[in-house]
PQR file of N, CA, C, O and H, with PARSE charges and radii, in Angstrom:
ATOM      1  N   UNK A   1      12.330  25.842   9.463 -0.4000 1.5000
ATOM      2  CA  UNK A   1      12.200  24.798   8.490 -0.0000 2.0000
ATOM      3  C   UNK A   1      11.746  25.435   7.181  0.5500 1.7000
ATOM      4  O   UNK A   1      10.924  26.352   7.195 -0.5500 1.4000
ATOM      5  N   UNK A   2      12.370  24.870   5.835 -0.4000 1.5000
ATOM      6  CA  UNK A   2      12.138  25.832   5.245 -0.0000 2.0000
ATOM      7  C   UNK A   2      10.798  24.869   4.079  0.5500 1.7000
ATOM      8  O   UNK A   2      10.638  23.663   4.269 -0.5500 1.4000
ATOM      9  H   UNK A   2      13.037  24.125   5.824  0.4000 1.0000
ATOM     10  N   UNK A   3      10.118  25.484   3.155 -0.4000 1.5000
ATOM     11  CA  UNK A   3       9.021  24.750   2.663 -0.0000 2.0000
ATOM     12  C   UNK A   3       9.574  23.449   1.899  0.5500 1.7000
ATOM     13  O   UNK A   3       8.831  22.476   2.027 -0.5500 1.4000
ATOM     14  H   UNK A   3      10.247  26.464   3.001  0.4000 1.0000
ATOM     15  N   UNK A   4      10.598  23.262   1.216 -0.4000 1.5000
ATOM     16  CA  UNK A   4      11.486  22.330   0.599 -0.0000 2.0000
ATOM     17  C   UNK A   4      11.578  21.087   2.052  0.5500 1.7000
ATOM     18  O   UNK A   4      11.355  19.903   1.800 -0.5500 1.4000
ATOM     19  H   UNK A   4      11.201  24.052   1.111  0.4000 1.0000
ATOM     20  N   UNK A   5      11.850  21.438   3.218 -0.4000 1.5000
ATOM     21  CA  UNK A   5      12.040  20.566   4.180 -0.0000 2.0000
ATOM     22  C   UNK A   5      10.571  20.019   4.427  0.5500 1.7000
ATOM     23  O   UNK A   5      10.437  18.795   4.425 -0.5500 1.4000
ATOM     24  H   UNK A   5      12.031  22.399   3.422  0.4000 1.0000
ATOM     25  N   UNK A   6       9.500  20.788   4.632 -0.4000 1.5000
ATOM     26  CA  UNK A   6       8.355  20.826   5.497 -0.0000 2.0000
ATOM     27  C   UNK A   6       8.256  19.645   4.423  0.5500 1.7000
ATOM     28  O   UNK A   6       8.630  18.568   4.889 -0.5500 1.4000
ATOM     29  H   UNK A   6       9.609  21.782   4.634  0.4000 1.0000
ATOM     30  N   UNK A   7       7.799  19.601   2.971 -0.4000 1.5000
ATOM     31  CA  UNK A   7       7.231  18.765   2.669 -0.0000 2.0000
ATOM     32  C   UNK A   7       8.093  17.396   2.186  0.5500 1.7000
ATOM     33  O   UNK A   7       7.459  16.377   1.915 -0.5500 1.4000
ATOM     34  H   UNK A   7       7.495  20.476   2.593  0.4000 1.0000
ATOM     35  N   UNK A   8       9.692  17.418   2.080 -0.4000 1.5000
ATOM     36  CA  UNK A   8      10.105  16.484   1.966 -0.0000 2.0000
ATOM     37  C   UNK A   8       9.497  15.492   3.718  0.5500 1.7000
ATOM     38  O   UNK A   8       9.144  14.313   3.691 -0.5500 1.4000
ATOM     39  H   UNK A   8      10.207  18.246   2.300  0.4000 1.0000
ATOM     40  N   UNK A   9       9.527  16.300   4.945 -0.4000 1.5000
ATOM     41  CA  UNK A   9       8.953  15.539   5.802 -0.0000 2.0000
ATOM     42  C   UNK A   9       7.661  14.850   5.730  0.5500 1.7000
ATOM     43  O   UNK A   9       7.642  13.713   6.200 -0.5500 1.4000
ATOM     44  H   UNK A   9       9.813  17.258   4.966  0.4000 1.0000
ATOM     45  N   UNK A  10       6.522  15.344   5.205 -0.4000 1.5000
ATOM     46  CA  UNK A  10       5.557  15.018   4.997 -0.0000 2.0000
ATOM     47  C   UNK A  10       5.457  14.029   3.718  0.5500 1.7000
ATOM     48  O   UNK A  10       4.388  13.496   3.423 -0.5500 1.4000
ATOM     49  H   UNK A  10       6.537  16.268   4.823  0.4000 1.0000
ATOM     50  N   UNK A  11       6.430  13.860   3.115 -0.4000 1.5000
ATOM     51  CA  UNK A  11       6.804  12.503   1.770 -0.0000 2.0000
ATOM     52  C   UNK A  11       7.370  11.286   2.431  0.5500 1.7000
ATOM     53  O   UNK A  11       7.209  10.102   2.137 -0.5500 1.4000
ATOM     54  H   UNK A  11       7.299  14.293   3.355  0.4000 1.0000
ATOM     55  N   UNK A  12       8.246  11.976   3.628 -0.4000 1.5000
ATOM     56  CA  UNK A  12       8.787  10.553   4.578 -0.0000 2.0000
ATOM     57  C   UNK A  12       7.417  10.216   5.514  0.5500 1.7000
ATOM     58  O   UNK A  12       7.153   9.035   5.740 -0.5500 1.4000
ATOM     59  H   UNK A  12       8.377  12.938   3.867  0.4000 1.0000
ATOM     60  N   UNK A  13       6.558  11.288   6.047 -0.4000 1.5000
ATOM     61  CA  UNK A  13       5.946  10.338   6.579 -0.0000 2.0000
ATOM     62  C   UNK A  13       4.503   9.428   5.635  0.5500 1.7000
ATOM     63  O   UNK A  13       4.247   8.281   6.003 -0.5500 1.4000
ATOM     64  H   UNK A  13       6.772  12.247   5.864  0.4000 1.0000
ATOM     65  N   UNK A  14       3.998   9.810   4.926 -0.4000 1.5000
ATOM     66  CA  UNK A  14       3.660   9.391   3.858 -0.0000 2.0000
ATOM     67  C   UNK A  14       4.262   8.130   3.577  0.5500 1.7000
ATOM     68  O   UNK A  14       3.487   7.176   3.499 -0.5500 1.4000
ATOM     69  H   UNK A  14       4.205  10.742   4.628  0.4000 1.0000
ATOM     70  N   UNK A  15       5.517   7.916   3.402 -0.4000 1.5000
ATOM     71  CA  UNK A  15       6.074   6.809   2.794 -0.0000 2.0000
ATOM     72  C   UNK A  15       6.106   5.760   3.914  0.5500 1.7000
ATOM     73  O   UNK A  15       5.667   4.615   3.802 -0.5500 1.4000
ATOM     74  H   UNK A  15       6.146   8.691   3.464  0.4000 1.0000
ATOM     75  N   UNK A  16       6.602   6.215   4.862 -0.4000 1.5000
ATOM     76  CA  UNK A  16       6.643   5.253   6.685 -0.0000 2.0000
ATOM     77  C   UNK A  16       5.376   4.825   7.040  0.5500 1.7000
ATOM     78  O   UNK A  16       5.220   3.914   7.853 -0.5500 1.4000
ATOM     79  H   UNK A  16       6.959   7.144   4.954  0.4000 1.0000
ATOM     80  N   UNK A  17       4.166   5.584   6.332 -0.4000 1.5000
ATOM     81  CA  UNK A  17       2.624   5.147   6.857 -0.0000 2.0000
ATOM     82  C   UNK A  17       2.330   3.700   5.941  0.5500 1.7000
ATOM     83  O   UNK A  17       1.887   2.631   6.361 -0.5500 1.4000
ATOM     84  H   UNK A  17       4.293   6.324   5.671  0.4000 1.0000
ATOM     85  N   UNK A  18       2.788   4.114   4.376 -0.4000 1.5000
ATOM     86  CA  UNK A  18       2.652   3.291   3.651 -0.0000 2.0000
ATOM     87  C   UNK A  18       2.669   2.069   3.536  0.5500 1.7000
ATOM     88  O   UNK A  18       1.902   1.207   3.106 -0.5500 1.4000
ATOM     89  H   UNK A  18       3.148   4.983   4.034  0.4000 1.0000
ATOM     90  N   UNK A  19       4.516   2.143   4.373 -0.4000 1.5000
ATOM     91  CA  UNK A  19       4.950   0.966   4.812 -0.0000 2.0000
ATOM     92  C   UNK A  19       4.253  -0.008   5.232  0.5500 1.7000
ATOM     93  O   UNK A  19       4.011  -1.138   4.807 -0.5500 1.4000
ATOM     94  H   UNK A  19       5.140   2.842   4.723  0.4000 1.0000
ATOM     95  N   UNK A  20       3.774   0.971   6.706 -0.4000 1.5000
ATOM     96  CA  UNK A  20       3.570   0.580   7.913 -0.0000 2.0000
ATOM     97  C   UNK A  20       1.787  -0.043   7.937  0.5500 1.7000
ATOM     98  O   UNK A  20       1.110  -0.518   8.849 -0.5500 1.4000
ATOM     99  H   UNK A  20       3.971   1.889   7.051  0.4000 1.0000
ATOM    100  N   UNK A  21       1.507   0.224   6.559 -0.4000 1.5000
ATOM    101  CA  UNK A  21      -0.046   0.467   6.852 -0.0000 2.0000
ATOM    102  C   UNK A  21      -0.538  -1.133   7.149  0.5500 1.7000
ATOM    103  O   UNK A  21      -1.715  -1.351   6.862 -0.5500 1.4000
ATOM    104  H   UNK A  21       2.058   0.609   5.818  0.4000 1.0000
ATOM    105  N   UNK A  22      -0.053  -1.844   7.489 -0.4000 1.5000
ATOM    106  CA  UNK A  22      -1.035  -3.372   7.261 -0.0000 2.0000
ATOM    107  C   UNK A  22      -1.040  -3.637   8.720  0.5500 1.7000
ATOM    108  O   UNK A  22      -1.908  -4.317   9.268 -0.5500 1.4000
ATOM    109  H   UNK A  22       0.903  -1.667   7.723  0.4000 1.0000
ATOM    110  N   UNK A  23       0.213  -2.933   9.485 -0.4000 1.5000
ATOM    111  CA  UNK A  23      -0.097  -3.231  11.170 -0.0000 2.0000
ATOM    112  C   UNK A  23      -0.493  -1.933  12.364  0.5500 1.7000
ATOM    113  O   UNK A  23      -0.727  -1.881  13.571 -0.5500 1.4000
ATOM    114  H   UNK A  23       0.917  -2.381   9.040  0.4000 1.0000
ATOM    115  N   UNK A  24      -0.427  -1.236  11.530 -0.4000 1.5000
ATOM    116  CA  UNK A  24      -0.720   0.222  11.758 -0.0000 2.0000
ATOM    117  C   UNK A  24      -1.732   0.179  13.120  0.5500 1.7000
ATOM    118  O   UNK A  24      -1.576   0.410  14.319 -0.5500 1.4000
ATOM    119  H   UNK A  24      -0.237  -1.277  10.549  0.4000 1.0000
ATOM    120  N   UNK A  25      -3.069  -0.328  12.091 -0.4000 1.5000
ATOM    121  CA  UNK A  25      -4.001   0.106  13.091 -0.0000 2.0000
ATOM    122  C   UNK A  25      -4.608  -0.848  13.996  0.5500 1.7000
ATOM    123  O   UNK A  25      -5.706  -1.018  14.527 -0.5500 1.4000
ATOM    124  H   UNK A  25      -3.195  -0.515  11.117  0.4000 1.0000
ATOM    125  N   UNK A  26      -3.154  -1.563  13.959 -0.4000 1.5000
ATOM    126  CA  UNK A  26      -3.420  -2.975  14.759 -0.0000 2.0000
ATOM    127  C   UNK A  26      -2.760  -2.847  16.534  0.5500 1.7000
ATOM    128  O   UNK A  26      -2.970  -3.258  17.676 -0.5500 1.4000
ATOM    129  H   UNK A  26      -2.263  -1.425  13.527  0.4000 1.0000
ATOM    130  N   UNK A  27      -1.958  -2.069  15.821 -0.4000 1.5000
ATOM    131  CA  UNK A  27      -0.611  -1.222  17.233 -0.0000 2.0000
ATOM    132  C   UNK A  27      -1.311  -0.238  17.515  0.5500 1.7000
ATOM    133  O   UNK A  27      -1.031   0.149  18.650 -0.5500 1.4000
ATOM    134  H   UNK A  27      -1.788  -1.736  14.894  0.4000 1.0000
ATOM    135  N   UNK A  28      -2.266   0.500  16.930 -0.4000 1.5000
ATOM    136  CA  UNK A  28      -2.911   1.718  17.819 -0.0000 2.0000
ATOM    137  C   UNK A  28      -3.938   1.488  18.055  0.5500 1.7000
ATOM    138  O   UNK A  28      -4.425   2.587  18.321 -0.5500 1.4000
ATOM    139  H   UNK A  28      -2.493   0.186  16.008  0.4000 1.0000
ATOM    140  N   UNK A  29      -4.908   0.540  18.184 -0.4000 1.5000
ATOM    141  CA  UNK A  29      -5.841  -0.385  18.908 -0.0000 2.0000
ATOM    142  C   UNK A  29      -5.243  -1.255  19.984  0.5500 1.7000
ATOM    143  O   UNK A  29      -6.056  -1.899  20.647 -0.5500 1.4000
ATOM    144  H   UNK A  29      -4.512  -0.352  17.968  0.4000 1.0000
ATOM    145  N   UNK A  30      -4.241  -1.359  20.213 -0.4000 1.5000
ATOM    146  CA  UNK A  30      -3.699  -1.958  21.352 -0.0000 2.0000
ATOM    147  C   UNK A  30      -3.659  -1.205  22.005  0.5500 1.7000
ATOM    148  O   UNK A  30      -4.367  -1.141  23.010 -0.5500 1.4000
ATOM    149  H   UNK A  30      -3.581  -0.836  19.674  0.4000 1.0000
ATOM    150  N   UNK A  31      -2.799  -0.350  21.660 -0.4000 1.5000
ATOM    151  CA  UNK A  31      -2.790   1.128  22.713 -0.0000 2.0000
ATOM    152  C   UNK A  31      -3.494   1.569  23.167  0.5500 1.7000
ATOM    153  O   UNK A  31      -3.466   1.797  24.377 -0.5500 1.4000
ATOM    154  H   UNK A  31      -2.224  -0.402  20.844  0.4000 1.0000
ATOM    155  N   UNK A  32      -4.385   1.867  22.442 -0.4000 1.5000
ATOM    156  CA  UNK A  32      -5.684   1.932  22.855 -0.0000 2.0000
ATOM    157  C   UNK A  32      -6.476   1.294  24.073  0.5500 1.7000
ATOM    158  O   UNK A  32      -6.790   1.960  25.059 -0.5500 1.4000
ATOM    159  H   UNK A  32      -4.408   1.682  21.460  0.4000 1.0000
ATOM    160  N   UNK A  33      -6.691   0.313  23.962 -0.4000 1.5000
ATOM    161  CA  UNK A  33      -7.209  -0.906  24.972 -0.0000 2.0000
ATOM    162  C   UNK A  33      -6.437  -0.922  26.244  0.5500 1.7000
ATOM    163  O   UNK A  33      -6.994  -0.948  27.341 -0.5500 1.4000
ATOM    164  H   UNK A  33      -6.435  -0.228  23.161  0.4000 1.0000
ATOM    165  N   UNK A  34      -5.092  -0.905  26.075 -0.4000 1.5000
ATOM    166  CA  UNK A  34      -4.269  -0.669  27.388 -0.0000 2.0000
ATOM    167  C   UNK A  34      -4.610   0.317  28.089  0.5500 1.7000
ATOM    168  O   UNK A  34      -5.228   0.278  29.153 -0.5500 1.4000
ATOM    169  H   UNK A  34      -4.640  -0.883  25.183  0.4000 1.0000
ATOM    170  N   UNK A  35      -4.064   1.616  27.291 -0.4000 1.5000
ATOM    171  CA  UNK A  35      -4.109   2.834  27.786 -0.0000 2.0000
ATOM    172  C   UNK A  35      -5.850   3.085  28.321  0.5500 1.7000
ATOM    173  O   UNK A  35      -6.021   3.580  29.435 -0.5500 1.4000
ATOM    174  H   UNK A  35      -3.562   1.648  26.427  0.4000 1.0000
ATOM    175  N   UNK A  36      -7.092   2.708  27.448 -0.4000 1.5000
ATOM    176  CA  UNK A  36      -8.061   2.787  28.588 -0.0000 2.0000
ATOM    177  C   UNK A  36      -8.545   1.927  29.773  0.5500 1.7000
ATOM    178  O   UNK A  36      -9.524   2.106  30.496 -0.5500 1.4000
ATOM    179  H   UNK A  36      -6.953   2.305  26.543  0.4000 1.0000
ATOM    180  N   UNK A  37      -7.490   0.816  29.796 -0.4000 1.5000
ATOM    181  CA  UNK A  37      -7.979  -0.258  30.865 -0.0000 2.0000
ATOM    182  C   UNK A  37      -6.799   0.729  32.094  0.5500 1.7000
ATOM    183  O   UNK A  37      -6.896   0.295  33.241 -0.5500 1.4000
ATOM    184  H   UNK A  37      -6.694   0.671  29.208  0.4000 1.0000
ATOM    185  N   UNK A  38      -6.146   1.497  31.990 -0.4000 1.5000
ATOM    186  CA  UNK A  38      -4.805   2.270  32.354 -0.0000 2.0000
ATOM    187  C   UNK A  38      -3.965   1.675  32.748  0.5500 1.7000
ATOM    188  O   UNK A  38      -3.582   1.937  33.888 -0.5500 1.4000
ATOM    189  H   UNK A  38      -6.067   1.850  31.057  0.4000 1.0000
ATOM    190  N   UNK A  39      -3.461   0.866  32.170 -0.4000 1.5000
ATOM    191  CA  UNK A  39      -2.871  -0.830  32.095 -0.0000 2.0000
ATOM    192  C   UNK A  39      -1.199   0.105  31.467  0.5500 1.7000
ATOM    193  O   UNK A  39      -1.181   1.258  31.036 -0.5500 1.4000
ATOM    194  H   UNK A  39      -3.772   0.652  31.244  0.4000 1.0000
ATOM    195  N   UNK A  40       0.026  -0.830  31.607 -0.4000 1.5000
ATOM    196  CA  UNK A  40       0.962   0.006  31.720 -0.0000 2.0000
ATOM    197  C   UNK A  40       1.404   0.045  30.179  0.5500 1.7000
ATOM    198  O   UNK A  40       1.705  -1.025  29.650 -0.5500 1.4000
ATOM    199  H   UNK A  40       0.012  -1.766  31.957  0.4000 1.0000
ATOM    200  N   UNK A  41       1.465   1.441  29.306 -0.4000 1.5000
ATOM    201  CA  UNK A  41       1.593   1.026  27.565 -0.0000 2.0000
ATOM    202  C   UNK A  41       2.659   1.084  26.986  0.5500 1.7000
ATOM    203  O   UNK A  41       2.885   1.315  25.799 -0.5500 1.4000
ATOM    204  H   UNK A  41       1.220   2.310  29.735  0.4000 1.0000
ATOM    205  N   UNK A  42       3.771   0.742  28.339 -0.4000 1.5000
ATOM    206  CA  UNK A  42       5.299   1.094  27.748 -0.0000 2.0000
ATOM    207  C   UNK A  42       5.487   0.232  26.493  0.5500 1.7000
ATOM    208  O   UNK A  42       5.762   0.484  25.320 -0.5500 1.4000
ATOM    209  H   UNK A  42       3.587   0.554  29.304  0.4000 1.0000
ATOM    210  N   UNK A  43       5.202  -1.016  27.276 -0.4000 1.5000
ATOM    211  CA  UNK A  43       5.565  -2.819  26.254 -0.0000 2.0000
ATOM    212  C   UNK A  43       5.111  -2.578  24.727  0.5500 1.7000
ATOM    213  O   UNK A  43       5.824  -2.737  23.736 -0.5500 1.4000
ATOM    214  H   UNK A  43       4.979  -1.221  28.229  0.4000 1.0000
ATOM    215  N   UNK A  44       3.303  -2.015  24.765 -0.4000 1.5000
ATOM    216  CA  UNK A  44       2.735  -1.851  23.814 -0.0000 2.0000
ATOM    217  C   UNK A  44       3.575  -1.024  22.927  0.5500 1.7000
ATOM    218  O   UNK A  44       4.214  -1.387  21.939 -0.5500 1.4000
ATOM    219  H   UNK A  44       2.724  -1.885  25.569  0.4000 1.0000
ATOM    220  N   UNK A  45       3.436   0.471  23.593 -0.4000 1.5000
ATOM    221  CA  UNK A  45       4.015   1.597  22.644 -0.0000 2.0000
ATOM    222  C   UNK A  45       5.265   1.249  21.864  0.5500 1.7000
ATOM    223  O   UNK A  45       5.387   1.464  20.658 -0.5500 1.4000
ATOM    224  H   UNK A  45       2.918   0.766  24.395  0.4000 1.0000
ATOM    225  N   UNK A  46       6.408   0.561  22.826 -0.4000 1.5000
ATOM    226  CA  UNK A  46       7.511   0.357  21.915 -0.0000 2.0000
ATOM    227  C   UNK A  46       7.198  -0.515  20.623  0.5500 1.7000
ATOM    228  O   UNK A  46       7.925  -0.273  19.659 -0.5500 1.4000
ATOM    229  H   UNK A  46       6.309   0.387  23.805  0.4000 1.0000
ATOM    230  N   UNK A  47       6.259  -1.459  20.465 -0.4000 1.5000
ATOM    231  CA  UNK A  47       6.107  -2.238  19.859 -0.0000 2.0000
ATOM    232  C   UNK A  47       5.246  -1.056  18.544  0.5500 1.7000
ATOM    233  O   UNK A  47       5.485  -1.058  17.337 -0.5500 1.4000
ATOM    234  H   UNK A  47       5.669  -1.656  21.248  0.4000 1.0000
ATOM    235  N   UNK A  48       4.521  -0.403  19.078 -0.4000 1.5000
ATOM    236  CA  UNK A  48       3.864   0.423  17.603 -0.0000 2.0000
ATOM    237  C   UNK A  48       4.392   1.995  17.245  0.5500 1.7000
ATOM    238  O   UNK A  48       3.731   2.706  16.488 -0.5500 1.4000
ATOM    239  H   UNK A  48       4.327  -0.401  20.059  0.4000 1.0000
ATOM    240  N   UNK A  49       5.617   2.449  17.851 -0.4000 1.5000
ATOM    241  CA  UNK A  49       6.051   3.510  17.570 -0.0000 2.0000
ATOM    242  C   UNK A  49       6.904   2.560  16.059  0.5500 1.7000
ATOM    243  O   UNK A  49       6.791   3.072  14.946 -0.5500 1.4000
ATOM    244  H   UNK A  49       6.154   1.871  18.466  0.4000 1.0000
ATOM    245  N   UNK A  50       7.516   1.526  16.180 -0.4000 1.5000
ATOM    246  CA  UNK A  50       7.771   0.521  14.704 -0.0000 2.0000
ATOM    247  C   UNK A  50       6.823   0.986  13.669  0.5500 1.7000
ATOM    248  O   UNK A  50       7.267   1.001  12.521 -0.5500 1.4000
ATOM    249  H   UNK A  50       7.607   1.110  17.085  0.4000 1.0000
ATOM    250  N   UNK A  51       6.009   1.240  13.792 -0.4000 1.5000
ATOM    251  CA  UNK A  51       4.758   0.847  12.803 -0.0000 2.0000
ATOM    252  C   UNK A  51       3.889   2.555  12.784  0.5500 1.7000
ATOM    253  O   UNK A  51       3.718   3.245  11.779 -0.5500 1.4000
ATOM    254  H   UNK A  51       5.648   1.228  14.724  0.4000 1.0000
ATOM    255  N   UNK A  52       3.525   2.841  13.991 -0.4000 1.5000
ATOM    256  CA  UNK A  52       3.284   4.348  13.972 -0.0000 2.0000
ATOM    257  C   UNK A  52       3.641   5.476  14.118  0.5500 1.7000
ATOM    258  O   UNK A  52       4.244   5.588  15.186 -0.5500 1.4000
ATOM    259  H   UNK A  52       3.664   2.280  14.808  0.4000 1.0000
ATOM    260  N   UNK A  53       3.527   6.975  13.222 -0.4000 1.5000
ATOM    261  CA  UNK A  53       3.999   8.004  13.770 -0.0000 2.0000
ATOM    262  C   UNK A  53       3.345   8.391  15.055  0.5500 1.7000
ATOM    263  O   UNK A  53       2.352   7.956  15.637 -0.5500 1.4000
ATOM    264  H   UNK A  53       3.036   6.884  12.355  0.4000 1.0000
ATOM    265  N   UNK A  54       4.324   9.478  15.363 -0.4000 1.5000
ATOM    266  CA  UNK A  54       4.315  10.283  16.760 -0.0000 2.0000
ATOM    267  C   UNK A  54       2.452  10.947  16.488  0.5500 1.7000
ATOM    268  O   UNK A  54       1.565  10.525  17.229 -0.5500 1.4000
ATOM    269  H   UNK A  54       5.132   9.831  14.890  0.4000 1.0000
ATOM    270  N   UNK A  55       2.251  11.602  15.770 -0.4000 1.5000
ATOM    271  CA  UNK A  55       1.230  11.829  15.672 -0.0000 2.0000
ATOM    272  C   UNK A  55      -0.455  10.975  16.132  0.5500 1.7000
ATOM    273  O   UNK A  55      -1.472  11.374  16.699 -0.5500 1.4000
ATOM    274  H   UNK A  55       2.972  11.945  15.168  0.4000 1.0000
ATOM    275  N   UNK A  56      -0.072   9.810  15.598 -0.4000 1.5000
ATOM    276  CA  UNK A  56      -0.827   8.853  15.396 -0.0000 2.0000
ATOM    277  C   UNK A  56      -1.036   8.052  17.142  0.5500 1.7000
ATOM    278  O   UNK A  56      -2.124   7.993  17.716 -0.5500 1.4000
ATOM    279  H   UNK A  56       0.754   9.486  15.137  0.4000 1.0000
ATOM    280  N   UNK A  57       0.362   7.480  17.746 -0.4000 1.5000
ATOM    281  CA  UNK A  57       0.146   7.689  18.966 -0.0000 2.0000
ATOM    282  C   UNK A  57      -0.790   8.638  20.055  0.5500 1.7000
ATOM    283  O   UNK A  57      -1.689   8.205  20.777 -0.5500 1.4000
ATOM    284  H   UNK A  57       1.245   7.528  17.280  0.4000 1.0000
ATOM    285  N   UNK A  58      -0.358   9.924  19.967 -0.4000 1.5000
ATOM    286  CA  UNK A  58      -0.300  10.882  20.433 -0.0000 2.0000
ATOM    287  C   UNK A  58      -1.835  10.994  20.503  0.5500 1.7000
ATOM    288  O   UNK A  58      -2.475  11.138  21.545 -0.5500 1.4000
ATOM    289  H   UNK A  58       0.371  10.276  19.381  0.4000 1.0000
ATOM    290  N   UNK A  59      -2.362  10.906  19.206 -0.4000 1.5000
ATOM    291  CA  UNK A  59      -3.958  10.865  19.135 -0.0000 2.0000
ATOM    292  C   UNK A  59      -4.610  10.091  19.752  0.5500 1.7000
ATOM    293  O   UNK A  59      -5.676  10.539  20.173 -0.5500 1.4000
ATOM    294  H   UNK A  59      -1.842  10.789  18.360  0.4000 1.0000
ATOM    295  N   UNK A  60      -4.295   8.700  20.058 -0.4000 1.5000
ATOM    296  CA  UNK A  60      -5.008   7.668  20.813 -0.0000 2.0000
ATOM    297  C   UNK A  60      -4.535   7.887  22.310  0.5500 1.7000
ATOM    298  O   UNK A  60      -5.412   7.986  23.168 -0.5500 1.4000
ATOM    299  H   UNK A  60      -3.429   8.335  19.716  0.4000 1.0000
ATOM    300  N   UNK A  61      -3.836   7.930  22.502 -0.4000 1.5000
ATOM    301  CA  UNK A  61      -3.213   8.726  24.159 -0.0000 2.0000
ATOM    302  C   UNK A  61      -4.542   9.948  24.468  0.5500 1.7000
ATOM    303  O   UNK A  61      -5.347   9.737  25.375 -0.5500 1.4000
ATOM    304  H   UNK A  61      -3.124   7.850  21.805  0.4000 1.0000
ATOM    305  N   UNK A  62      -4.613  10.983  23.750 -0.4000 1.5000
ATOM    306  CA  UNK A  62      -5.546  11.903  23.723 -0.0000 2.0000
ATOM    307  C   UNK A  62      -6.980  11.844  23.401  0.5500 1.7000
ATOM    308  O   UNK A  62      -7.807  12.725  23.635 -0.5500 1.4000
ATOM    309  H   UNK A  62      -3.959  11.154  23.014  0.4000 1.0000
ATOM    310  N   UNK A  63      -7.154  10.862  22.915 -0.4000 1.5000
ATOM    311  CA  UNK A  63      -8.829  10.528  22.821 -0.0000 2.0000
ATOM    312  C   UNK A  63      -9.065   9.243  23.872  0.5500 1.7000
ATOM    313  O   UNK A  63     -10.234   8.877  23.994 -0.5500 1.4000
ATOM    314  H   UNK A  63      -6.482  10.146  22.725  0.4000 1.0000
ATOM    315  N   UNK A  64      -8.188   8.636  24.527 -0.4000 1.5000
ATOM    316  CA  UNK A  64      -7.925   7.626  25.447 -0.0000 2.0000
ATOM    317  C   UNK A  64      -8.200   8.471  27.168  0.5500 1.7000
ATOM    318  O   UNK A  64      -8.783   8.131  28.197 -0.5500 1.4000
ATOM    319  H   UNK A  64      -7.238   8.933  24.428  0.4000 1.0000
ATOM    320  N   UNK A  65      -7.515   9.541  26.785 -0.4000 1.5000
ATOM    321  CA  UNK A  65      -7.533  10.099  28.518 -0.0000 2.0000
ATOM    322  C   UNK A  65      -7.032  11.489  28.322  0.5500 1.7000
ATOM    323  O   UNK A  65      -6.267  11.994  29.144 -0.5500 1.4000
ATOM    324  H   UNK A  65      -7.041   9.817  25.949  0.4000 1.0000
ATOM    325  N   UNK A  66      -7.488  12.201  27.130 -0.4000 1.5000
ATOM    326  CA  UNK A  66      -7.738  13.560  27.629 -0.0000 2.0000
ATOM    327  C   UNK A  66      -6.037  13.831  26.920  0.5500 1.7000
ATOM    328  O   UNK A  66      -5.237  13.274  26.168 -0.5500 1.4000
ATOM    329  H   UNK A  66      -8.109  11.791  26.462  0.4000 1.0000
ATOM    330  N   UNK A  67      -6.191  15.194  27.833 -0.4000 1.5000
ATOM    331  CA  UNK A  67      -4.905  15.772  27.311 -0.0000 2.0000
ATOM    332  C   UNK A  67      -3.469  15.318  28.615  0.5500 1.7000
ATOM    333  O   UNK A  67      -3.815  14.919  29.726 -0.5500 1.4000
ATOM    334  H   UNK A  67      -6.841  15.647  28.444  0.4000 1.0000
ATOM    335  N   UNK A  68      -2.412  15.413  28.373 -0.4000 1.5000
ATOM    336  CA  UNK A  68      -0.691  14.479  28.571 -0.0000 2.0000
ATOM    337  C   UNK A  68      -0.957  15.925  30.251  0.5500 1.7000
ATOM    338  O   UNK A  68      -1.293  17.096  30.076 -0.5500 1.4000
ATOM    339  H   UNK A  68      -2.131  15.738  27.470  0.4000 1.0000
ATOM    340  N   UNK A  69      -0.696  15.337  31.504 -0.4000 1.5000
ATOM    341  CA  UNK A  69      -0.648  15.807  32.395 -0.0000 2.0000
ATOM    342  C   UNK A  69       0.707  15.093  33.016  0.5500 1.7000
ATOM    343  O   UNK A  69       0.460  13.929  33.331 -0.5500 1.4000
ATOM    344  H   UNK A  69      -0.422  14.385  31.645  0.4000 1.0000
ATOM    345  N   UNK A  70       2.074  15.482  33.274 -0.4000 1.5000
ATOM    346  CA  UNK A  70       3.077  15.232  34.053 -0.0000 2.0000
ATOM    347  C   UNK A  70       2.504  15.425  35.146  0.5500 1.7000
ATOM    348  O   UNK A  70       1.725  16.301  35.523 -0.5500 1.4000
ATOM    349  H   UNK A  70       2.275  16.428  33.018  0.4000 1.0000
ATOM    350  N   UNK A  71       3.219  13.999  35.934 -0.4000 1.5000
ATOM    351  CA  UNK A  71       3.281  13.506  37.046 -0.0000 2.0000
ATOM    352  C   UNK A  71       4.178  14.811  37.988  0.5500 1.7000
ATOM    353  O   UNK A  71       5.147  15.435  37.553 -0.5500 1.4000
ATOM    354  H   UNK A  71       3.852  13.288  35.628  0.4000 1.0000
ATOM    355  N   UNK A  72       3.542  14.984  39.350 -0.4000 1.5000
ATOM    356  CA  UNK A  72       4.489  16.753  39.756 -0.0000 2.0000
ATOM    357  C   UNK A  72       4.898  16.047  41.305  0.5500 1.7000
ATOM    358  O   UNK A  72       5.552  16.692  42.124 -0.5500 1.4000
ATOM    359  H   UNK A  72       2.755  14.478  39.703  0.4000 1.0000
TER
END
């Protein structure tokens, strides 16, 4: 990726947060709540990957229950 890309990405997500910001942290408080009751967060997630980046998920998944362990 070259630096011209890196930060045009970081202007899209910037701009998608912007958007997104009034339900934002309304969808990753849900997630939240599910994911620690360990309640199932498919329904949820689809509903705030709309509204949140991958990042942003990813963080509440990880301060929710640790670090992403596949099922073996």
């Amino acid at each position: 990726m070259t630096h011209r890309e890196k930060h045009q990405q970081i202007d899209q997500l910037r701009a998608f947060q912007g958007i997104h910001e009034g339900k934002r942290d309304h969808w990753l408080e849900q997630l939240q709540q599910v994911a620690a009751k360990r309640g199932n967060t498919f329904e949820v997630l689809m509903e705030a990957v709309k509204h949140c980046s991958l990042g942003e998920v990813s963080e509440v998944f990880y301060r929710t229950g640790g670090a992403y362990r596949r099922n073996m």
